[in-house]
GUMI-252104 format. One record per residue (C-alpha): residue in three letters; chain; z, y negated, x negated. Coordinates in steps of 0.25 Angstrom, whole numbers. Example, Ala and Ser with C-alpha at 12.3 -4.5 7.8 and 13.67 -1.06 7.14 Angstrom:
2
ala / A / 31 / 18 / -49
ser / A / 29 / 4 / -55
//
This chain:
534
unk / A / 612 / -410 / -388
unk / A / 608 / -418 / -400
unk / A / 622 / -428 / -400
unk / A / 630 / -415 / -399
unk / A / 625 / -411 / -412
unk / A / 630 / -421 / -421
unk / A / 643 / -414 / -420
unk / A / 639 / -401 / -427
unk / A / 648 / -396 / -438
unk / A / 643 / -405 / -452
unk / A / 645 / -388 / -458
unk / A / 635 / -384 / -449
unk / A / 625 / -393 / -454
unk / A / 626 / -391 / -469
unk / A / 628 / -375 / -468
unk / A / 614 / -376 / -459
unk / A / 608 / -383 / -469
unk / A / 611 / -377 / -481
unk / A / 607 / -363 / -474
unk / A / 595 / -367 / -470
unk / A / 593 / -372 / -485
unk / A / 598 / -360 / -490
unk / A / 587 / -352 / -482
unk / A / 577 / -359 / -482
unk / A / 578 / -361 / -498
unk / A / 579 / -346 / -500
unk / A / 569 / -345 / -491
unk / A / 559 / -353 / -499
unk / A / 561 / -344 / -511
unk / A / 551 / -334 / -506
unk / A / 542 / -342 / -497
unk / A / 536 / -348 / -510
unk / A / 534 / -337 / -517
unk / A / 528 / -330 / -505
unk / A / 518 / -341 / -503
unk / A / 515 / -341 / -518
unk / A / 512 / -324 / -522
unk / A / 504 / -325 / -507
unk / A / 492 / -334 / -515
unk / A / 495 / -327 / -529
unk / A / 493 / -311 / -522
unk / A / 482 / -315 / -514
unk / A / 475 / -321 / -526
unk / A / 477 / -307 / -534
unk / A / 473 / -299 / -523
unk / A / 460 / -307 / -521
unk / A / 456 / -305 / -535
unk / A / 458 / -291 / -533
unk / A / 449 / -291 / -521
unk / A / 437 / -297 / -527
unk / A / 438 / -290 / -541
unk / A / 443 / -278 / -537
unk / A / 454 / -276 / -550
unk / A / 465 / -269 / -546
unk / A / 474 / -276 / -554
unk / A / 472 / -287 / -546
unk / A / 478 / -278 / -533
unk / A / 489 / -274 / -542
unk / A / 491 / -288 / -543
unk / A / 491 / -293 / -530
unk / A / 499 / -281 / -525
unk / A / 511 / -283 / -538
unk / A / 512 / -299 / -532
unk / A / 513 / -295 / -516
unk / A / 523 / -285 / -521
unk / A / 532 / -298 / -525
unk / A / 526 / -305 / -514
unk / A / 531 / -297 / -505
unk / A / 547 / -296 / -509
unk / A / 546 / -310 / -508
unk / A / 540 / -313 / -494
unk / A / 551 / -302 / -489
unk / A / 562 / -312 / -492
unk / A / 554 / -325 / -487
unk / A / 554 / -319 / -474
unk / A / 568 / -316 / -472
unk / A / 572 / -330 / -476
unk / A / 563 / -337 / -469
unk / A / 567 / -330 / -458
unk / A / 581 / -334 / -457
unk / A / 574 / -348 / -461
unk / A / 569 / -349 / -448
unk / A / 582 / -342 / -438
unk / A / 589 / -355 / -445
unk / A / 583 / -363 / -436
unk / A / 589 / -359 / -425
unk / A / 602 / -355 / -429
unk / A / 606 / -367 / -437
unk / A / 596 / -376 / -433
unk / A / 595 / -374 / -416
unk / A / 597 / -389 / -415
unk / A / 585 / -391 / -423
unk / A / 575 / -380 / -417
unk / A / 581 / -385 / -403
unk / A / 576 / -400 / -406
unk / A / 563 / -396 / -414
unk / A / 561 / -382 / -409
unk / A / 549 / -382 / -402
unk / A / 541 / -390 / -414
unk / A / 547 / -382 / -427
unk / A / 547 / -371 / -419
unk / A / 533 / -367 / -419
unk / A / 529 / -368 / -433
unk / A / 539 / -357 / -435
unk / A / 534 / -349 / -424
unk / A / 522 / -349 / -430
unk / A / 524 / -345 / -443
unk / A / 532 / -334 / -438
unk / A / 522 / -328 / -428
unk / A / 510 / -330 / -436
unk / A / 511 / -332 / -450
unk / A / 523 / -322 / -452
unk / A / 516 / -312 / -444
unk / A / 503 / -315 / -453
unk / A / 510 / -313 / -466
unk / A / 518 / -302 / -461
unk / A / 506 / -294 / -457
unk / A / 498 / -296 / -469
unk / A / 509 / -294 / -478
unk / A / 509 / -279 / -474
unk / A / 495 / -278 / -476
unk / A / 495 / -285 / -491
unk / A / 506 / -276 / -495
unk / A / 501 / -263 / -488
unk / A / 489 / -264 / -485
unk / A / 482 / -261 / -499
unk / A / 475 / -246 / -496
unk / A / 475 / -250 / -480
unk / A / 465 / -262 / -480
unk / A / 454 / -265 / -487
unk / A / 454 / -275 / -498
unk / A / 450 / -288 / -492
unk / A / 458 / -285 / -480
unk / A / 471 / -283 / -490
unk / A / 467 / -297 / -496
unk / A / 466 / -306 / -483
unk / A / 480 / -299 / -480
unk / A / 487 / -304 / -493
unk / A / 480 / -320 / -493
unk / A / 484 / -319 / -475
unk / A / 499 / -314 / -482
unk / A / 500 / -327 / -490
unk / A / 492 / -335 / -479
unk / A / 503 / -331 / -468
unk / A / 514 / -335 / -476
unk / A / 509 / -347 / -480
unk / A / 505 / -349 / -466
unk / A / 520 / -345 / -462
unk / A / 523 / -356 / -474
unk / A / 515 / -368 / -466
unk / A / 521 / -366 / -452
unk / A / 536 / -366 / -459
unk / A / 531 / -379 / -468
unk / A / 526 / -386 / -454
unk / A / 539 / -383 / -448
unk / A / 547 / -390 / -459
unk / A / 537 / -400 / -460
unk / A / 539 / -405 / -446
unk / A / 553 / -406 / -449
unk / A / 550 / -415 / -461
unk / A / 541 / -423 / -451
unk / A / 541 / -419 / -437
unk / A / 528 / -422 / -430
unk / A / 521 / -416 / -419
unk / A / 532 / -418 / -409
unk / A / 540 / -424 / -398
unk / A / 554 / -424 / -393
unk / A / 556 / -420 / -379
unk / A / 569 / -427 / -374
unk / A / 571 / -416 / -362
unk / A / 570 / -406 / -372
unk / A / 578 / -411 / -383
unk / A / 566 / -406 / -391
unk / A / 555 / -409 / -401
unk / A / 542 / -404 / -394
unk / A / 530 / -402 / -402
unk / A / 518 / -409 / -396
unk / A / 506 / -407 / -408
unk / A / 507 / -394 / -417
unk / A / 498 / -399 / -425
unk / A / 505 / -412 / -430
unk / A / 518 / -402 / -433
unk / A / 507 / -391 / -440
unk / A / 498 / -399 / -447
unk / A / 506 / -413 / -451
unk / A / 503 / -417 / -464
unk / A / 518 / -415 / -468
unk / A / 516 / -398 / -465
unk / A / 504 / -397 / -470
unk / A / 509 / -403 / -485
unk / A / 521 / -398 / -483
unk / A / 513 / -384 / -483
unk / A / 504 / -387 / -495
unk / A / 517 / -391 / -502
unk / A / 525 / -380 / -500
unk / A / 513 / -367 / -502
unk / A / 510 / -374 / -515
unk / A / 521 / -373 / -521
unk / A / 525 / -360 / -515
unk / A / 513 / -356 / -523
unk / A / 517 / -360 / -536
unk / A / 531 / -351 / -534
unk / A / 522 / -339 / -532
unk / A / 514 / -344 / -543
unk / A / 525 / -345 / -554
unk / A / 530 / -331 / -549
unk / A / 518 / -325 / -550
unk / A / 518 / -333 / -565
unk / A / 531 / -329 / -567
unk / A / 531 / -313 / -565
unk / A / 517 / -313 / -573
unk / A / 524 / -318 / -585
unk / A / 534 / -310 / -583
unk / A / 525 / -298 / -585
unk / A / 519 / -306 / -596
unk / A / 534 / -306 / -605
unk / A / 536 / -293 / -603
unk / A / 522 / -287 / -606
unk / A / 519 / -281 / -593
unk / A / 508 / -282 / -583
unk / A / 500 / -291 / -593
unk / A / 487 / -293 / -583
unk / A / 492 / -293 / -571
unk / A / 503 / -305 / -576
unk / A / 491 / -313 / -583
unk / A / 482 / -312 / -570
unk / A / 493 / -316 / -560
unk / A / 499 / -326 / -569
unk / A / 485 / -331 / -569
unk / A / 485 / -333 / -553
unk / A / 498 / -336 / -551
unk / A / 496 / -349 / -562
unk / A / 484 / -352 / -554
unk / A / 489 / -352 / -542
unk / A / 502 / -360 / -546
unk / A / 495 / -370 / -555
unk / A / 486 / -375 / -541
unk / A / 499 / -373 / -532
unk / A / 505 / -382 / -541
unk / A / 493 / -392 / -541
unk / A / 494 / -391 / -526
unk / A / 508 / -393 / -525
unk / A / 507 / -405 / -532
unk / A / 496 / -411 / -524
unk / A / 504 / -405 / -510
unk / A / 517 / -410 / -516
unk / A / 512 / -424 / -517
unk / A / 508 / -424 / -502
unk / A / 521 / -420 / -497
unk / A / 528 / -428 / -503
unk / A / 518 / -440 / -497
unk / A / 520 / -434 / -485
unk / A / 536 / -434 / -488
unk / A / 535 / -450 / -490
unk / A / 527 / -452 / -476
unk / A / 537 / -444 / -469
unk / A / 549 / -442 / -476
unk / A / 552 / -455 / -485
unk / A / 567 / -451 / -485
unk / A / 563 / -439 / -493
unk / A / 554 / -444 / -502
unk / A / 566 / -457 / -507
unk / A / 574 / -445 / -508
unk / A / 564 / -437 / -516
unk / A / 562 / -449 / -526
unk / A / 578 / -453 / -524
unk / A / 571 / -467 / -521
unk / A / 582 / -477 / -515
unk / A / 572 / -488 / -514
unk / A / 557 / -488 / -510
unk / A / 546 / -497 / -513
unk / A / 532 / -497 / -517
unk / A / 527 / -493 / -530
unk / A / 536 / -481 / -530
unk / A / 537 / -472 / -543
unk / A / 540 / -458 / -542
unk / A / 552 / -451 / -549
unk / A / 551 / -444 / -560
unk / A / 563 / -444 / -565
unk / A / 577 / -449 / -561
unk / A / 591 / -445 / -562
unk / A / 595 / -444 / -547
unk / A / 609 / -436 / -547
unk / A / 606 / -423 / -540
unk / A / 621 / -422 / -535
unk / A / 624 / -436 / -528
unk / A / 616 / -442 / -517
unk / A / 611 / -454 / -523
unk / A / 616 / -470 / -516
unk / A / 603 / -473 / -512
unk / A / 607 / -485 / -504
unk / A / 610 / -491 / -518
unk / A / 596 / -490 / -522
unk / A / 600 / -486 / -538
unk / A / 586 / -480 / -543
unk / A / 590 / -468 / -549
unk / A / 591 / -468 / -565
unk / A / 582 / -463 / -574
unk / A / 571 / -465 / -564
unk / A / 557 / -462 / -569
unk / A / 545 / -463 / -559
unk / A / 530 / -462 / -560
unk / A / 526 / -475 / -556
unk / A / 522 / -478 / -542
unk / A / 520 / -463 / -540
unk / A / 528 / -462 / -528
unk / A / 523 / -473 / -522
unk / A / 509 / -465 / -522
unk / A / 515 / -450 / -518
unk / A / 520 / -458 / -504
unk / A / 511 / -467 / -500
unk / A / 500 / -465 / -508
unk / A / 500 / -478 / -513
unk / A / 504 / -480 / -528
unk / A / 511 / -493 / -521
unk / A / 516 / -488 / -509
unk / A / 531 / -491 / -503
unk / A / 539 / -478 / -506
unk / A / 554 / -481 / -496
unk / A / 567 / -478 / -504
unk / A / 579 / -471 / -496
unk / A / 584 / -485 / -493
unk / A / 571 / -490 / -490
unk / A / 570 / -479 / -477
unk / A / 584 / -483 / -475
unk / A / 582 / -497 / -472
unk / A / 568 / -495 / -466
unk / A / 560 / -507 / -464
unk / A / 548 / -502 / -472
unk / A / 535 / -499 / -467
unk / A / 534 / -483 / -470
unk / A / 524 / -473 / -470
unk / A / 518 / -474 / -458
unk / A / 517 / -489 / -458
unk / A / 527 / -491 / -451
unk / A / 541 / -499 / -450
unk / A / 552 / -489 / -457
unk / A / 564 / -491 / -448
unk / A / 577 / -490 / -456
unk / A / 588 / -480 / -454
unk / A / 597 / -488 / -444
unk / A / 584 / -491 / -435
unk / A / 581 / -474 / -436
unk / A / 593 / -470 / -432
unk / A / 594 / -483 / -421
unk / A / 581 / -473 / -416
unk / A / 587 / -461 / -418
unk / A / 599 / -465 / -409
unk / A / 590 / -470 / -398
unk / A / 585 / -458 / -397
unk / A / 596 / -450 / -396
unk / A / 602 / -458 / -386
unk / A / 588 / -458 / -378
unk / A / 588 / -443 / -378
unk / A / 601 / -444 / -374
unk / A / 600 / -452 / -362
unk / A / 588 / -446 / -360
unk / A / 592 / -432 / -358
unk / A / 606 / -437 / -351
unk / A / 597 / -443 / -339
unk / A / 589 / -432 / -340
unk / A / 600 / -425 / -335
unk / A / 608 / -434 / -325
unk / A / 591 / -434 / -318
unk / A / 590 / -418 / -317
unk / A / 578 / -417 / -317
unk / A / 575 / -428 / -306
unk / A / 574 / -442 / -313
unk / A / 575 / -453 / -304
unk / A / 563 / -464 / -307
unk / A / 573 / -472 / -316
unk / A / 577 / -461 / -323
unk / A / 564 / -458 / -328
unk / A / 561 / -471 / -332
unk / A / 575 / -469 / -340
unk / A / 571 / -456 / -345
unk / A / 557 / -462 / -351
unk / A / 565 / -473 / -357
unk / A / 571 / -463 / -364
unk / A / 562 / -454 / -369
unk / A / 555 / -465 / -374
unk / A / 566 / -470 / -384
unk / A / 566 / -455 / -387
unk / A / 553 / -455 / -393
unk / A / 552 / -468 / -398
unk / A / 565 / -465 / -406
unk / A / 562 / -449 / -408
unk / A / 556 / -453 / -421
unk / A / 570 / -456 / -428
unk / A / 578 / -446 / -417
unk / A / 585 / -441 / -428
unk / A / 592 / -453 / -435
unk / A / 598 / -455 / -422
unk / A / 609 / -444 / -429
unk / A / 611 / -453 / -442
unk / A / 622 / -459 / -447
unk / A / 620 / -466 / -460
unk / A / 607 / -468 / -470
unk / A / 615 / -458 / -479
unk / A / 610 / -446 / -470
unk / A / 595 / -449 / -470
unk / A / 595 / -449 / -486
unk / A / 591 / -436 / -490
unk / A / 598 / -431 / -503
unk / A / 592 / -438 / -514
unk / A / 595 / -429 / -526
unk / A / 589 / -416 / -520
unk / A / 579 / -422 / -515
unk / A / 575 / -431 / -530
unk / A / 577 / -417 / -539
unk / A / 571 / -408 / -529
unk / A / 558 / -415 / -530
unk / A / 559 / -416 / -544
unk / A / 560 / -403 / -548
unk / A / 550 / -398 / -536
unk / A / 541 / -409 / -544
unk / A / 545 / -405 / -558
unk / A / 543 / -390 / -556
unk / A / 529 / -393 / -551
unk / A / 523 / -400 / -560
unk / A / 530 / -390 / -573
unk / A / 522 / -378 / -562
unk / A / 508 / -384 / -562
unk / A / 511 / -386 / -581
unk / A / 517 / -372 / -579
unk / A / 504 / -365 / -572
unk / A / 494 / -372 / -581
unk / A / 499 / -366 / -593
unk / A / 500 / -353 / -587
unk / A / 485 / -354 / -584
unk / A / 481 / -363 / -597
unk / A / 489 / -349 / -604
unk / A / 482 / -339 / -596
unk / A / 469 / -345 / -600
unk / A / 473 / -345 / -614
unk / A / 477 / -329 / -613
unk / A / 489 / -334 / -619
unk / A / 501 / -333 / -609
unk / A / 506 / -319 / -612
unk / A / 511 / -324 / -625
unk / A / 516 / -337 / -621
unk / A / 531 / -333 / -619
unk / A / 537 / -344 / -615
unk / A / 525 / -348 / -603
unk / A / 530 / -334 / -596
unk / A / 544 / -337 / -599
unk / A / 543 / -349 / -591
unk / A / 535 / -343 / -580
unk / A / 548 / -335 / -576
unk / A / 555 / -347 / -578
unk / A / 548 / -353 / -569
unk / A / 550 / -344 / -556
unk / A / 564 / -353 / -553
unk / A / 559 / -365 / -554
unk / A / 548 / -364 / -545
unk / A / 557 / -359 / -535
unk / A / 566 / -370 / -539
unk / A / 553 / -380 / -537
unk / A / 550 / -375 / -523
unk / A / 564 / -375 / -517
unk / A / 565 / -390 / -522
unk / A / 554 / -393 / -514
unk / A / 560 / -389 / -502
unk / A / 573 / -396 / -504
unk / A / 565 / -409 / -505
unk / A / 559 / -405 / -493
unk / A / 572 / -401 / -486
unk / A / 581 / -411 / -491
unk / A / 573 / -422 / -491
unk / A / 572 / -422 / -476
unk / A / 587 / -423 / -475
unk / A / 595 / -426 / -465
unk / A / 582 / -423 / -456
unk / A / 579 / -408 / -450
unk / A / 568 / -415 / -443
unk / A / 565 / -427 / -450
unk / A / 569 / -441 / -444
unk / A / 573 / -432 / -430
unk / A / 583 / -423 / -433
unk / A / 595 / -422 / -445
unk / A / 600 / -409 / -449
unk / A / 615 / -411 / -442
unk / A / 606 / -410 / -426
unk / A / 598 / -400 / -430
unk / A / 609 / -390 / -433
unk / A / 613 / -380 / -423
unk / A / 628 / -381 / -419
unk / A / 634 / -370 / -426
unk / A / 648 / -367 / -434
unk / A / 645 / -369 / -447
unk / A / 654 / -358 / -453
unk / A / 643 / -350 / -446
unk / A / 629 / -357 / -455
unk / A / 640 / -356 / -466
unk / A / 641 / -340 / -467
unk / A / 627 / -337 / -466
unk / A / 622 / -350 / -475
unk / A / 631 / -340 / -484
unk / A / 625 / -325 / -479
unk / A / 610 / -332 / -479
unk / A / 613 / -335 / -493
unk / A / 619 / -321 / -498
unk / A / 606 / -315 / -489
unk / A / 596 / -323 / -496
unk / A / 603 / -323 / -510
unk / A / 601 / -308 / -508
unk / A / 587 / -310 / -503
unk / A / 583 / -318 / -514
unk / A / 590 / -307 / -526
unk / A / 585 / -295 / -520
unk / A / 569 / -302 / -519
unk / A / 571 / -307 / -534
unk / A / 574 / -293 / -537
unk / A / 562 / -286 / -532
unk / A / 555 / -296 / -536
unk / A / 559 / -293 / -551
unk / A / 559 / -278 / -548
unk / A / 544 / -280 / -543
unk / A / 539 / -288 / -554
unk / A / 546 / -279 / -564
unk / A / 538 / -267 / -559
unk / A / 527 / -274 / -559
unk / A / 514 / -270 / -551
unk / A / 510 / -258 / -547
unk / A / 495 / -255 / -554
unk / A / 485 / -248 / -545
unk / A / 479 / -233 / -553
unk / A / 467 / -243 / -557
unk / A / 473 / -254 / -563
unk / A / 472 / -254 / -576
unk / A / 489 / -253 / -582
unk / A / 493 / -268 / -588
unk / A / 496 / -267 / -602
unk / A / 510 / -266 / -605
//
């Protein structure tokens, strides 16, 4: 089945790609902010459970209102998100089904039900339960969406670094044989951290963003001040802890995916004592010659820096794109990196062992002879000795492994640089607040509002490192996006790549306009909240 697919339309392959991007980064324009006003509502509504001030409900209820219109249109995409899967990606959920599969199945039986039935409560459940009952249902909202967050973050983590499994030759499958090395493996579980942080910090500069707002236009002056005071706290240790996640990740990103890391740093050439870039001018439109080795121009490192973020040793050997090339250095764990002719050397091997494998299979009917058991074991074992690198077996040239250099390098850096200017941003919101002097401070509320775009900008980066550092893998080292595809006519991808982008153009317009419409409205006071000064 596998050889067959290496004749798929080239069209087929690009439109399935750019709509699964297309979705996935519509997509991940409300999950964050989801995530994020799940931890900022469930603050407000606990103050207002142990102190009792109703300006506090008015609060929480005026921030699930938003929270809400927003979580409507996370579901929808991420929905489709999912059908992708199998309709333009069959080969893929064929080869890998029964690992990546259940990881989805549990987030949708368990953690959508979970935040699905909550939800209702949290929104209509004010006069119906009592007040601690009320509470637990809006922290168990935000728990089962991040819980829904952490099985979709373990299925793309096995992608990134498939563990946990073994291929079955008379299946043609991946079978999973320890959930908890594909659940629990240290790239998910900092892939998680990563991502929830930073989809705090969206809903933090939101919530700072719509306070300040208010702020400029006079209204709502207390309930701005007290939910720019939450909302700056909350971004200001999300940030922090982004940081600190970041820095793991991206350890873990050299252990496991060194490709992505050379791209991310647009290193040619490895070596010890590595600096890490802060500044370079790496043209954003042309994939660089890496094979020259020419060190970018206007390079600025921090000395030895990278050498540390990947091995933890302010010494440690830091392989280029060449370096992973040519192999022949001893990588992260300990062993002897073979180069790319000797991967895909392994790759073919097992292509051709499945292959004969599965053709003797056949002419035995089910009856194998003495001999052709021996045979059949012979084989399986090049299988799985050569599994490994199965999917360099489908390489041509070095040119296909290299990921693209310059959206990888300014991805990074603006994912970086937006970071660090959140974590400055959030201690002067707090530093102001402290000093009762925010109000007046025009141009700190002004760029609050300015802000909302670049977060998001910020967050979406992150992904396409994510995404497009893996390239050309769907499963990394095992499978490459052209036999993962499913064999379909590509005028067909291409017409609703084009009606999934009107669909969720007008998703994302008509949310935005509620959004404003809300926030304009502003929140709705119980009898015994004192009214806000105009």
């Amino acid at each position: 089945m596998l050889n067959l697919l290496m004749n798929i339309d080239a069209g087929t392959i690009d439109w399935s790609r750019a709509q699964f991007a297309l979705t996935a980064i519509y997509h991940w324009l409300f999950v964050p902010l989801t995530l994020g006003l799940a931890v900022i509502m469930g603050i407000m509504e606990t103050v207002y459970y142990r102190t009792g001030n109703e300006l506090w409900k008015d609060m929480a209820k005026f921030w699930q209102k938003l929270f809400g219109i927003n979580f409507a249109m996370g579901v929808a995409t991420g929905i489709i998100l999912e059908f992708e899967f199998g309709t333009n990606w069959s080969n893929y959920s064929w080869f890998v089904g029964d690992i990546f599969g259940a990881p989805l199945a549990i987030e949708g039986i368990v953690a959508f039900f979970m935040e699905s039935t909550f939800v209702a409560v949290m929104f209509f459940g004010w006069k119906k339960v009592s007040k601690g009952f009320h509470l637990a249902s809006t922290w168990l909202t935000g728990l089962g969406a991040t819980i829904s967050a952490w099985w979709i973050l373990v299925a793309n983590a096995w992608m990134q670094n498939p563990v946990g499994c073994e291929f079955n030759p008379d299946t043609m499958r991946n079978e999973m044989v320890s959930f908890a090395d594909v659940a629990f493996s240290s790239f998910a579980v900092n892939k998680f951290c990563h991502t929830v942080t930073s989809a705090w910090i969206v809903g933090a500069v939101f919530c700072v963003a719509v306070s300040a707002w208010y702020l400029l236009k006079k209204r709502e002056k207390e309930l701005a001040l007290k939910s720019m005071k939450i909302g700056a706290g909350v971004g200001l240790v999300a940030s922090l802890l982004a940081f600190i996640t970041g820095d793991m990740s991206a350890h873990e990103v050299a252990q496991k995916q060194p490709m992505k890391l050379a791209a991310m740093e647009a290193l040619y050439n490895g070596g010890t004592d590595q600096s890490l870039t802060a500044v370079a001018w790496v043209n954003p439109f042309r994939q660089a010659d890496y094979e020259s080795g020419e060190e970018p121009p206007l390079r600025i490192g921090i000395p030895y820096a990278l050498s540390f973020l990947a091995t933890h040793d302010f010494h440690g050997f830091v392989p280029g794109i060449n370096d992973i090339i040519q192999g022949g250095y001893t990588n992260a764990q300990g062993e002897v990196e073979p180069s790319l002719q000797q991967k895909i050397q392994m790759g073919q091997t097992a292509i051709t062992a499945l292959n004969a494998y599965r053709k003797l299979k056949e002419q035995a009917k089910g009856k194998p002879s003495e001999a052709q058991t021996a045979q059949l074991k012979a084989y399986a074992d090049a299988i799985n000795a050569n599994m490994k690198y199965f999917g360099y077996g489908y390489i041509k040239d070095a040119s296909q492994v290299v990921p693209n250099v310059p959206v990888n390098f300014w991805a990074f850096r603006i994912m970086v640089g937006f970071g660090s200017l959140f974590i400055l941003f959030f201690m002067v919101v707090l530093y102001m607040l402290h000093k009762k002097d925010i109000s007046v401070r025009k141009w700190l509320l002004r760029l609050a509002i300015i802000l909302v775009p670049c977060v998001y900008i910020a967050s979406e980066s992150g992904w396409l490192v994510a995404e497009f550092g893996r390239q050309p893998w769907t499963i990394q080292d095992m499978m490459p996006t052209w036999i993962a595809v499913s064999d379909i006519n590509s005028g067909s991808v291409m017409l609703t790549f084009f009606l999934f982008l009107l669909l969720f153009t007008t998703m994302l317009i008509v949310e935005i306009s509620i959004l404003i419409k809300q926030i304009k409205k502003g929140p709705d006071y119980t009898p015994s909240t004192l009214t806000p000064q105009p």
